[in-house]
C-alpha positions in Angstrom: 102.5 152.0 73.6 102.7 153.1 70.0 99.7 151.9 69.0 98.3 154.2 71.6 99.6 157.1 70.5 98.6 156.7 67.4 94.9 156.1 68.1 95.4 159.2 70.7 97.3 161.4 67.9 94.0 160.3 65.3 91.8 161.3 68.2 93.5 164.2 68.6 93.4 164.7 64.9 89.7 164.9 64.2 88.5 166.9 67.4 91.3 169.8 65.7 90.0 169.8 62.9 86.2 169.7 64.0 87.0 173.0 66.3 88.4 174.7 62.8 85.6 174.2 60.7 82.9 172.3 62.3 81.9 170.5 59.3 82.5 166.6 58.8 85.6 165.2 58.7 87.3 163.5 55.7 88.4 159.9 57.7 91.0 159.4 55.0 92.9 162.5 54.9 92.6 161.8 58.7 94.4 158.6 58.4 97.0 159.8 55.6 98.0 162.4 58.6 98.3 159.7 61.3 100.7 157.4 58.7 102.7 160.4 57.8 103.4 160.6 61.6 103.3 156.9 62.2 106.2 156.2 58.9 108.6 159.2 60.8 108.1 156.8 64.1 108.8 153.7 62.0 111.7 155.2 59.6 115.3 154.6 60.4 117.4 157.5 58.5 121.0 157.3 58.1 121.6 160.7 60.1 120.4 162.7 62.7 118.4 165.5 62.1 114.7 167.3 62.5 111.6 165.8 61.5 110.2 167.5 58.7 107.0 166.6 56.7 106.8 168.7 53.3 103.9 168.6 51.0 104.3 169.4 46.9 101.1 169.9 45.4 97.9 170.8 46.1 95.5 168.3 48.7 93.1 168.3 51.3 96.0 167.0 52.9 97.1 170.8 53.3 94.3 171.1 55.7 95.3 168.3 58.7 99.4 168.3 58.5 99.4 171.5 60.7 98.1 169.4 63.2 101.5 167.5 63.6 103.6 170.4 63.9 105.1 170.3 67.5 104.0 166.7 67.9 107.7 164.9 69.4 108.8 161.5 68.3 112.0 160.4 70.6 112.1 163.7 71.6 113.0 165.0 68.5 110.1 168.1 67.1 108.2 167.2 64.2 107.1 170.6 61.7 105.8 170.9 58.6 106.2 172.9 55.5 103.4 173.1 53.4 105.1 175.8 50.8 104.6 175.9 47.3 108.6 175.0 46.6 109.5 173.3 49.7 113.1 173.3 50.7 113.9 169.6 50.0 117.0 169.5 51.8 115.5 169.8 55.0 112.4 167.1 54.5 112.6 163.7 56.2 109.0 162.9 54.4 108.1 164.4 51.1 104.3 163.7 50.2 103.9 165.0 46.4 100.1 165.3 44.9 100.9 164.3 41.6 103.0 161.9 39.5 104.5 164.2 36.9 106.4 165.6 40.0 107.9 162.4 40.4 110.9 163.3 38.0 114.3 161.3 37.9 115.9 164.6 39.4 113.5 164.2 42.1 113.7 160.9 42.5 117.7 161.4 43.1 117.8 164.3 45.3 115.4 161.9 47.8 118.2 159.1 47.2 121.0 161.1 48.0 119.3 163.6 51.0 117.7 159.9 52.3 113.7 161.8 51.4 111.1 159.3 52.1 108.4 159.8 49.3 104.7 159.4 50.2 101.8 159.6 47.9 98.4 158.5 47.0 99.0 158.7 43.7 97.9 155.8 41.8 101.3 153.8 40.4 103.8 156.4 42.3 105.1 153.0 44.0 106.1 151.3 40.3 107.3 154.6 39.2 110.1 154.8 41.5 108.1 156.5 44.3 108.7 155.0 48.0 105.2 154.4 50.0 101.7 154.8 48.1 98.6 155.0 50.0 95.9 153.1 48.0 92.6 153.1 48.5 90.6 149.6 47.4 87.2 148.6 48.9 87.0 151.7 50.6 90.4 150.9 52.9 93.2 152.9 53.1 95.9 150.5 52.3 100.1 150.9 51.4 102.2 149.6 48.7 105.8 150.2 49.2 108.7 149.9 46.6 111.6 148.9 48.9 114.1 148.8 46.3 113.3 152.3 46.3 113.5 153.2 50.1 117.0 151.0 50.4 118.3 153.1 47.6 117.7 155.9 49.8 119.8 154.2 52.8 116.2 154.1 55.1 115.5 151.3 57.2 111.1 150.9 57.2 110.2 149.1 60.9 109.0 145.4 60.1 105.7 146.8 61.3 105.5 149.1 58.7 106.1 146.6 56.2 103.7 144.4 57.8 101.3 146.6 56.7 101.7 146.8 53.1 102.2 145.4 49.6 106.0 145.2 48.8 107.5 145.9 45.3 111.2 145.1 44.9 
């Protein structure tokens, strides 16, 4: 059943985004939307509260996270803030563009307000960052620094690890 929503949700994803512009679609910021929604399905947080996908930086990403906004995991909203200074205490998923962001104060606020940290910057995984989307032989693959996502008090779905390279 999950598998088929995501495959609807990246269906869904690219005939948006082709009625916006109607120029081609870039397939990999394509898929990095699809994950970000797919790691909110597969992410066990330590409390309740809304669904909230921030973006720091500046990426072509900017262009396809609007299409989550609305979308519902367990009925439960999903928005997004795509801001300039996002208001971290209300992100469940923080994607971050580039790896000078990736400060220790950062990297303890997400700790302590249980952020997952996504990027697809290369290393952000082995600098204390949580998920890393890599792209090797033209695949979009993850590498995920568990220590990093424990010490955060998140649970990642055995699917979701799975998936990807582990550091510990």
């Amino acid at each position: 059943m999950r598998l088929l929503k995501l495959l609807s949700l990246t269906v869904w994803l690219v005939t948006s985004a082709l009625a916006e512009d109607g120029t081609s679609i870039n397939r990999e910021f394509q898929l990095k939307t699809a994950y970000l929604f797919h790691f909110a399905e597969l992410t066990q947080w330590p409390d309740s509260a809304p669904i909230r996908i921030c973006l720091l930086g500046n990426s072509a990403l900017r262009a396809y996270l609007p299409v989550l906004e609305g979308q519902q995991i367990n009925d439960t909203l999903v928005s997004i803030e795509l801001g300039d200074k996002p208001d971290l205490s209300r992100c469940r998923i923080l994607f971050l563009t580039e790896l000078a962001t990736l400060a220790p104060a950062l990297i303890e606020q997400a700790r302590l307000s249980h952020i997952l940290l996504v990027s697809d910057v290369q290393n952000f995984a082995a600098h204390g960052g949580m998920v890393e989307f890599s792209l090797r032989d033209n695949k979009l693959n993850l590498v995920i620094n568990l220590s990093a996502v424990k010490s955060a008090s998140l649970k990642l779905s055995s699917k979701l690890l799975r998936m990807a390279e582990i550091l510990e």
